[in-house]
Backbone bond lengths (Angstrom), bond angles and torsions (degrees), N, CA, C in turn:
res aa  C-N    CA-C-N  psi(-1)  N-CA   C-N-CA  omega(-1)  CA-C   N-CA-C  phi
1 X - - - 1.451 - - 1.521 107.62 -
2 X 1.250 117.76 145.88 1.741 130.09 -150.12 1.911 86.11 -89.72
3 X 1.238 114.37 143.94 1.291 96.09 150.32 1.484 159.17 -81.76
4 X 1.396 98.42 11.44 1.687 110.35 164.37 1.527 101.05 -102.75
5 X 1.340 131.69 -0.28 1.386 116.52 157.76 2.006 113.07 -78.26
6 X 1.159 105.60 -24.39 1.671 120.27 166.74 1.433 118.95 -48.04
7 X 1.557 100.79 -41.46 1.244 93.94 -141.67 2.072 80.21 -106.37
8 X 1.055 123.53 3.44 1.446 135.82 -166.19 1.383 86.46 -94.15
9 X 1.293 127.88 -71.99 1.640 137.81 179.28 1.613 101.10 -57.56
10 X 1.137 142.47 -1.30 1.870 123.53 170.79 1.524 81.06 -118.01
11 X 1.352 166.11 -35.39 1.659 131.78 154.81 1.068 129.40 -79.13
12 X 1.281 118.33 23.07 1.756 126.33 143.89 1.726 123.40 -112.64
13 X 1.028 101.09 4.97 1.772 120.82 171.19 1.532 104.99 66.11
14 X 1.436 113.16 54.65 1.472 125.92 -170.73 1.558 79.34 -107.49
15 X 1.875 93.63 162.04 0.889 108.54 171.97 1.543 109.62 -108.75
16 X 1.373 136.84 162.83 1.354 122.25 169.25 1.201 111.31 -117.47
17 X 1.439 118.03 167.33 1.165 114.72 175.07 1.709 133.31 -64.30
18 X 0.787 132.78 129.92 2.079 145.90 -178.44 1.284 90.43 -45.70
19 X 1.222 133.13 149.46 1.982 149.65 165.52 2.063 72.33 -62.32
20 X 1.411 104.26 -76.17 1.940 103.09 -158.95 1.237 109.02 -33.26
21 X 1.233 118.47 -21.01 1.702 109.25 -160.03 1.516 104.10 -83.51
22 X 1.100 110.61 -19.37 1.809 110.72 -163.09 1.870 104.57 -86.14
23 X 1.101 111.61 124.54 1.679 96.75 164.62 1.546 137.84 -43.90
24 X 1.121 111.26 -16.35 1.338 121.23 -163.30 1.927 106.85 -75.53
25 X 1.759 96.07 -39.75 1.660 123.85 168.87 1.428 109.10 -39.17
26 X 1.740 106.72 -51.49 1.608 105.72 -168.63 1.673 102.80 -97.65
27 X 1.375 138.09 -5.94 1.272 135.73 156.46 1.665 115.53 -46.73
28 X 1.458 96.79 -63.09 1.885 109.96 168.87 1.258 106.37 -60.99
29 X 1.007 140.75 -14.97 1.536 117.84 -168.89 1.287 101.14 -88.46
30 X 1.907 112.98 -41.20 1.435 122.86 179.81 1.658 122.38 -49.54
31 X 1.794 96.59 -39.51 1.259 109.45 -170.96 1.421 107.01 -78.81
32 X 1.133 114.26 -18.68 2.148 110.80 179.90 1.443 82.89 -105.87
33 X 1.231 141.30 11.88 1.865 116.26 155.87 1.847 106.88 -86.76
34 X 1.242 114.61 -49.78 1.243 129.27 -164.35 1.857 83.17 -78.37
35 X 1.194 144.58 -45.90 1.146 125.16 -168.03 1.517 114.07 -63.02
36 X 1.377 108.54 -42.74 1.596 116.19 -178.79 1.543 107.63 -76.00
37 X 1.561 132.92 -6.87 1.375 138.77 171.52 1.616 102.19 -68.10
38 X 1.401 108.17 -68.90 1.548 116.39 147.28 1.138 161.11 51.44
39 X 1.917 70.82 -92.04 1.767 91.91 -176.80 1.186 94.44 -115.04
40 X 1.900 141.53 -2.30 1.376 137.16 -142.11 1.873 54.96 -130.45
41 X 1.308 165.22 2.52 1.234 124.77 166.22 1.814 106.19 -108.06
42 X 1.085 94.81 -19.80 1.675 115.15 159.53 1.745 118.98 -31.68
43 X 2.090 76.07 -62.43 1.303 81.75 -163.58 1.668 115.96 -89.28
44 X 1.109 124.15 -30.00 1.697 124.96 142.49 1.493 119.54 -23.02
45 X 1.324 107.34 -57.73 1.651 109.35 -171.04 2.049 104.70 -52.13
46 X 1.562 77.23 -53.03 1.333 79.89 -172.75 1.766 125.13 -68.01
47 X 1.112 111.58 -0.24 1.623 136.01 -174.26 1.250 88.30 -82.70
48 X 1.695 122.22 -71.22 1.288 121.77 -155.75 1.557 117.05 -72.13
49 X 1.742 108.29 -11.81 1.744 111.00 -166.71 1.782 79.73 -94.90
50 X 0.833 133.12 -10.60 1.972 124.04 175.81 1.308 118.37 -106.47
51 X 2.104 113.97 19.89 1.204 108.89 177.87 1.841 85.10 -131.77
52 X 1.212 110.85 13.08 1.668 102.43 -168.86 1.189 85.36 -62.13
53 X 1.918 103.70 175.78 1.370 127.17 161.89 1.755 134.56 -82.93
54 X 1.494 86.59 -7.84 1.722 97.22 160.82 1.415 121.62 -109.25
55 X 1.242 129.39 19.17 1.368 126.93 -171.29 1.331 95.00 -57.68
56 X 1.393 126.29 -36.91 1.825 112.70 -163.68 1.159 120.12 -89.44
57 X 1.757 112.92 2.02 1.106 105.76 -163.46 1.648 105.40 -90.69
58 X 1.192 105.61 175.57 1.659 106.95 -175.04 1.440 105.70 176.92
59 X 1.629 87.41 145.04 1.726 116.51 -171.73 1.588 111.34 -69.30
60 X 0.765 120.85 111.55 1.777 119.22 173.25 1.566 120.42 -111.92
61 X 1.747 106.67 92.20 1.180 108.16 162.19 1.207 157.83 17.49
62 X 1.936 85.02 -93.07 1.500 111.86 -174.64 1.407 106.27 -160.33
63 X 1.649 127.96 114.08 1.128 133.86 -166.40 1.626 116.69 -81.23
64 X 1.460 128.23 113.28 1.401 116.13 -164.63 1.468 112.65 -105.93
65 X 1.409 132.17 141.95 1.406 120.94 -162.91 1.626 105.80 -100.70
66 X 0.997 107.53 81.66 1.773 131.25 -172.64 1.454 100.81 -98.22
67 X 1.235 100.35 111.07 1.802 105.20 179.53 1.378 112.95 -98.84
C-alpha cells in the first residue's frame, strides 16, 4: 500500500490493512526460513567434508627428484 493511500485511510478513520494479513508477508517469511535452513546445511556439509579423515590424502602421479 502506497503511502498517500495511508495517510488518505487515517483522515477518514479507515482502517488499513496489517503487513500479517496479506499472503505475500507469510510467502517471505517461508522463503528466509528455508533460505537460512540452506545455508546452515551448506554450511555443515562443508564443516564435516574439512574435518574428514582423508582430507590429506592425495594422488601422486609422478614423483620428481627436486632437491
Amino acid at each position: 500500500m502506497a503511502w498517500g493511500q495511508k495517510v488518505y485511510l487515517a483522515l477518514n478513520n479507515l482502517k488499513a490493512r496489517d503487513v500479517t494479513a496479506q499472503p505475500l508477508f507469510f510467502l517471505a517469511l517461508v522463503a528466509v526460513i528455508v533460505g537460512v535452513q540452506l545455508f546452515l546445511a551448506g554450511f555443515l556439509a562443508e564443516m564435516i567434508s574439512l574435518s574428514g579423515a582423508r582430507r590429506n590424502d592425495y594422488l601422486v602421479r609422478e614423483k620428481l627428484n627436486i632437491k
